[in-house]
DRENRO-738652 format. One record per residue (C-alpha): residue in three letters; x, y, z. Coordinates in steps of 0.02 Angstrom, whole numbers, padded with zeros to 5 digits, always signed. Layout:
<koldos>
alaXYZ ...
</koldos>
This chain:
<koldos>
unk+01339-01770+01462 unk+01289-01663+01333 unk+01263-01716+01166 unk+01340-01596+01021 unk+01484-01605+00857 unk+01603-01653+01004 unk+01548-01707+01190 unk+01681-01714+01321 unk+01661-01855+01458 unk+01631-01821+01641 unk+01805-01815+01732 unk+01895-01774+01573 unk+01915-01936+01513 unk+01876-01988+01326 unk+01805-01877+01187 unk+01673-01914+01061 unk+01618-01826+00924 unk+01411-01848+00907 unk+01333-01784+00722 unk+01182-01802+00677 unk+01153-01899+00496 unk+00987-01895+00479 unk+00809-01776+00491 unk+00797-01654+00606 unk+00607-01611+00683 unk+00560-01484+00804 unk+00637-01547+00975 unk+00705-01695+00891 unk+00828-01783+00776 unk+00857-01938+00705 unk+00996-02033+00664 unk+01190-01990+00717 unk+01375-02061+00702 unk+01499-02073+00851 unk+01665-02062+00831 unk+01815-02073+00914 unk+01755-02267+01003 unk+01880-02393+00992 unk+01795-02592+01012 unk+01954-02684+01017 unk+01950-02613+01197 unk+01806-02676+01329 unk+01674-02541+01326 unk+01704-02427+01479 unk+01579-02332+01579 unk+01632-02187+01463 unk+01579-02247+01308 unk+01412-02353+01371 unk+01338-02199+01423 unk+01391-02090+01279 unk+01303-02237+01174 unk+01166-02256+01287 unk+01115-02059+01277 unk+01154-02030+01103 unk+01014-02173+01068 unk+00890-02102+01198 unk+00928-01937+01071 unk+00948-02035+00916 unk+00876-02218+00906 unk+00999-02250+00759 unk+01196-02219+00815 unk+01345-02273+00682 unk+01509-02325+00775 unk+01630-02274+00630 unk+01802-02358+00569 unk+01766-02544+00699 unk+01865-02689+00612 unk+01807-02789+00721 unk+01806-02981+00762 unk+01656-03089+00827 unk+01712-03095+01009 unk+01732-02904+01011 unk+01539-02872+00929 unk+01466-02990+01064 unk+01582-02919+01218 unk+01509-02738+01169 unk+01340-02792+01132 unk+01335-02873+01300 unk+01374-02694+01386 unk+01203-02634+01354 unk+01089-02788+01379 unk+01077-02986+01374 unk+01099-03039+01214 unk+00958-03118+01112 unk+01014-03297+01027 unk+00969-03352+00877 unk+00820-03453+00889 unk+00832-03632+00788 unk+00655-03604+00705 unk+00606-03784+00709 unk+00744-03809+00570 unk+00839-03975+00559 unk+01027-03953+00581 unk+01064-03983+00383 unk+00991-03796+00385 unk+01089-03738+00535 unk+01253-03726+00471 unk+01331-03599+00565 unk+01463-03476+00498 unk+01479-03335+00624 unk+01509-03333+00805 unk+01387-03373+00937 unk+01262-03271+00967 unk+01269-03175+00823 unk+01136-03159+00665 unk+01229-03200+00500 unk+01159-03077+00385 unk+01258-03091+00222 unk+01230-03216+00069 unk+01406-03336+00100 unk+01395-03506+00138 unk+01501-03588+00304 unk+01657-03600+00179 unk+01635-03388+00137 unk+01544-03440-00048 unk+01416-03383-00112 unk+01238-03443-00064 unk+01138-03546-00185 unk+00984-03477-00245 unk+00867-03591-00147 unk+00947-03550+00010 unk+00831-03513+00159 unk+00957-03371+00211 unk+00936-03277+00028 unk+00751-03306+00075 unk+00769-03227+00230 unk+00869-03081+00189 unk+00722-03038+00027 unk+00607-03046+00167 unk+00726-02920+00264 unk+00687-02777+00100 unk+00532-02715+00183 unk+00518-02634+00313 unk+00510-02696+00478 unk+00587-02715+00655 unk+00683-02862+00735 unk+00617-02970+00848 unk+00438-02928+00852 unk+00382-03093+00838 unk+00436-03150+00988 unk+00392-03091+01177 unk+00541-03060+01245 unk+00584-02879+01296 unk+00699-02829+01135 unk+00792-02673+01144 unk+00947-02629+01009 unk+01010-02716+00856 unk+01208-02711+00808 unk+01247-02722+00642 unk+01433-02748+00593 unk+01512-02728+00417 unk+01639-02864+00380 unk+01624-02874+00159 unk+01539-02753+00081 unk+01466-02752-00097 unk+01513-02612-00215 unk+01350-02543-00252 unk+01155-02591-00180 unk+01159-02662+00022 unk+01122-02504+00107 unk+00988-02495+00237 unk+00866-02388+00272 unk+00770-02319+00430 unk+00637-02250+00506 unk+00589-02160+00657 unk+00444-02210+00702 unk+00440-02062+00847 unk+00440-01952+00748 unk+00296-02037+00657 unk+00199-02041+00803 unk+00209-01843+00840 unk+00131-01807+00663 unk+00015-01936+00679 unk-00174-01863+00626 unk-00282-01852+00775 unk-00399-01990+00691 unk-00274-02122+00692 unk-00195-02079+00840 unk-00351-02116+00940 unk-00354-02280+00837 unk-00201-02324+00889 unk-00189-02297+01053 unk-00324-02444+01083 unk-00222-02571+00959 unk-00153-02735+00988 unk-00063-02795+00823 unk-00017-02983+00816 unk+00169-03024+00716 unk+00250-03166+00645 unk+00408-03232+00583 unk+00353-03291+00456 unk+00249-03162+00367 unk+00359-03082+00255 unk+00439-03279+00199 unk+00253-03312+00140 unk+00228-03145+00048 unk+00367-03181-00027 unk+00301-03340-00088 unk+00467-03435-00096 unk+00455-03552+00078 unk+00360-03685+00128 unk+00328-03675+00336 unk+00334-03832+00410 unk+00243-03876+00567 unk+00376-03884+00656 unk+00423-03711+00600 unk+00276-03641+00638 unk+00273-03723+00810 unk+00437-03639+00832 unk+00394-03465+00797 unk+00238-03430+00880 unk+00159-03273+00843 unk+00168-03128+00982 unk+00052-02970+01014 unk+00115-02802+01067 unk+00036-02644+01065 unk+00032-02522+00913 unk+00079-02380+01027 unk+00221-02375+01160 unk+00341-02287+01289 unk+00527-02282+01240 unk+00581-02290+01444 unk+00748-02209+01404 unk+00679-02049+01320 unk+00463-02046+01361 unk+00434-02024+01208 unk+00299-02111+01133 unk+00324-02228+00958 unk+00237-02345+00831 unk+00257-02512+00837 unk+00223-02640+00687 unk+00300-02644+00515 unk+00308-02809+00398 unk+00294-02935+00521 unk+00135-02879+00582 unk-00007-02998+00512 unk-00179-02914+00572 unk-00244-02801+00714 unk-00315-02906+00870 unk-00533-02933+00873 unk-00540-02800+00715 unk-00628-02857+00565 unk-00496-02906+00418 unk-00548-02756+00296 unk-00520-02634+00422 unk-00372-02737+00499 unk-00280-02713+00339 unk-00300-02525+00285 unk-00235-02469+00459 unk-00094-02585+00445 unk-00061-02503+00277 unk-00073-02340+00327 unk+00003-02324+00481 unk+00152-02423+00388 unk+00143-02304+00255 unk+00163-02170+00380 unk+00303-02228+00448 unk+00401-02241+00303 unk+00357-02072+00225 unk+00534-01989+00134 unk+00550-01851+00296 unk+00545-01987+00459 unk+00686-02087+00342 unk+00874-02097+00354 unk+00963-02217+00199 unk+01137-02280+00280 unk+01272-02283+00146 unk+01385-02413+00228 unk+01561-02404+00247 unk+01689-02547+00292 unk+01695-02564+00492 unk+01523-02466+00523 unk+01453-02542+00665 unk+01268-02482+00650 unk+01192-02455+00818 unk+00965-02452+00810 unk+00805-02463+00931 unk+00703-02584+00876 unk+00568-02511+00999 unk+00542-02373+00882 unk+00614-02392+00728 unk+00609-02484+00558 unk+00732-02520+00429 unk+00751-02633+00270 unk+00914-02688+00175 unk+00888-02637-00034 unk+00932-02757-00149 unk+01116-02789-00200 unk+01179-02931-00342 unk+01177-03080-00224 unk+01261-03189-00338 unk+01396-03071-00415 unk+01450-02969-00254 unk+01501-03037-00064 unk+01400-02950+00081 unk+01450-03006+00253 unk+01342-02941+00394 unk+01346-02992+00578 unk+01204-02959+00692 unk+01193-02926+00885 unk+01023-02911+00958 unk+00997-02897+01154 unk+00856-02895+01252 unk+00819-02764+01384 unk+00834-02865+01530 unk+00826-03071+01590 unk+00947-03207+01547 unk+01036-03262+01377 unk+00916-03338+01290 unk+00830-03386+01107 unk+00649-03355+01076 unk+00626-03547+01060 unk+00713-03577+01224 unk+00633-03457+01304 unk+00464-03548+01269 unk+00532-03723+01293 unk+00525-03804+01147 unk+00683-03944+01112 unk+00791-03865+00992 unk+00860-04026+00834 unk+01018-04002+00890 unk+01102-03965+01065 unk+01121-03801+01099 unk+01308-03735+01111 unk+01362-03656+01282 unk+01464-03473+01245 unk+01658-03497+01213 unk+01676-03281+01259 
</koldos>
């Protein structure tokens, strides 16, 4: 299938239109919407591999005008991988209220009864951390691949998120600190970004939770080849490098990768279901009036391959409460 303002299916079958949203490089672009998808239907063989190549192209694909409910975000979401579950942390279940579906992220500032969040709430702690830049699930080892982001409420002005292709960053990296690179191992944490921010107290129990987890600074998007950066806020120091020097390439590669041309700013609309790599891409949410305005976001994550699993699962360690089994 080619990609182009409108692709026709193999066989005749369903017809998408593919535009491109954000920069365009030499060989490259970044950043597209599909339309003409339709999520209150399973995902056929049609549409997964229109989605699959327009992110091999893209990294960053908008599925336009989906009202959709919980069980249809996971039944999609589970056409391209296993789904990544939401890890309990190490939190007691006082903190675990749960207000969206399972397996899905809740990423909005509304309580379990759909009010708003009170200002010490670990989730409005969270979602500051969220403003910088940074990728999902790089604190853990398990082989992430996409993030689905699904507007349910959206705030009149402020929420949008931004991106950034971090291929693109790594074709006009300088020869210097592409060598440099190459030979990196960067260590990440959860947590980072909740300490910077200098509003949560990690527990040990937290912090037994959420491990951290190297991976290196440079790697292979299988899909396309092409090479990408990998780190972003969750990244705490480069492995067996000296701390000075640790932290000015974390800056500047970071700084790279969020330079105004490698960046695409999502103005949401109501049913977007945003599509992104987090293999070689970051994004941030910018700031919105969390007490004044209603933002519900539901999140997707899946894994490239393996079973349905959480990052604390995965490693073993007894969740506070019993996990629940899928009711989709």
């Amino acid at each position: 299938m080619r990609l182009g303002n409108t692709v026709d299916t193999p066989g005749g079958g369903m017809v998408y239109a593919v535009n491109c949203l954000g920069p365009q490089f030499e060989g490259s672009a970044f950043a597209a919407e599909l339309l003409g998808a339709n999520l209150h239907e399973p995902p056929g063989d049609e549409l997964v591999d229109a989605v699959e190549e327009a992110m091999a192209r893209y990294a960053v694909v908008v599925l336009r005008d989906q009202q959709i409910d919980d069980a249809e975000q996971v039944r999609f979401a589970r056409a391209f991988g296993p789904l990544e579950l939401p890890p309990h942390m190490g939190m007691r279940p006082a903190a675990m209220k749960v207000r969206v579906g399972y397996g899905l992220y809740d990423i909005s500032n509304l309580d379990a009864d759909g009010n708003f969040l009170p200002e010490d709430s670990l989730r409005l702690i969270f979602n500051k951390g969220n403003e910088n830049f940074h990728t999902d699930s790089s604190f853990n080892t398990l082989p992430t691949k996409w993030s689905m982001l699904s507007a349910r409420v959206l705030p009149p002005s402020g929420g949008d998120t931004e991106f950034c292709d971090a291929r693109a960053a790594w074709d006009a990296l300088p020869g210097e600190l592409r060598e440099r690179a190459r030979e990196a191992t960067a260590e990440h944490w959860l947590w980072k970004t909740r300490v910077d921010a200098g509003k949560m107290q990690i527990s040990e129990e937290m912090r037994n939770a959420m491990p951290p987890a190297r991976h290196p600074v440079v790697r292979t998007i299988s899909e396309s080849g092409r090479r990408s950066l990998y780190l972003g806020a969750h990244v705490t120091h480069i492995v067996d490098w000296p701390r000075d020097e640790s932290d000015r390439f974390i800056a500047a590669i970071n700084g790279h990768i969020a330079r105004p041309e490698f960046r695409y700013v999502h103005k949401w609309r109501l049913g977007d279901l945003i599509v992104w790599d987090n293999r070689c891409t970051l994004h941030r949410a910018t700031p919105y009036e969390v007490f004044r305005h209603k933002r519900d976001m539901r999140r997707a994550t899946i894994n490239e391959y393996g079973p349905e699993v959480s990052s604390t699962t995965a490693l073993g360690i007894p969740p506070p409460k019993v996990e629940l089994t899928s009711p989709y």
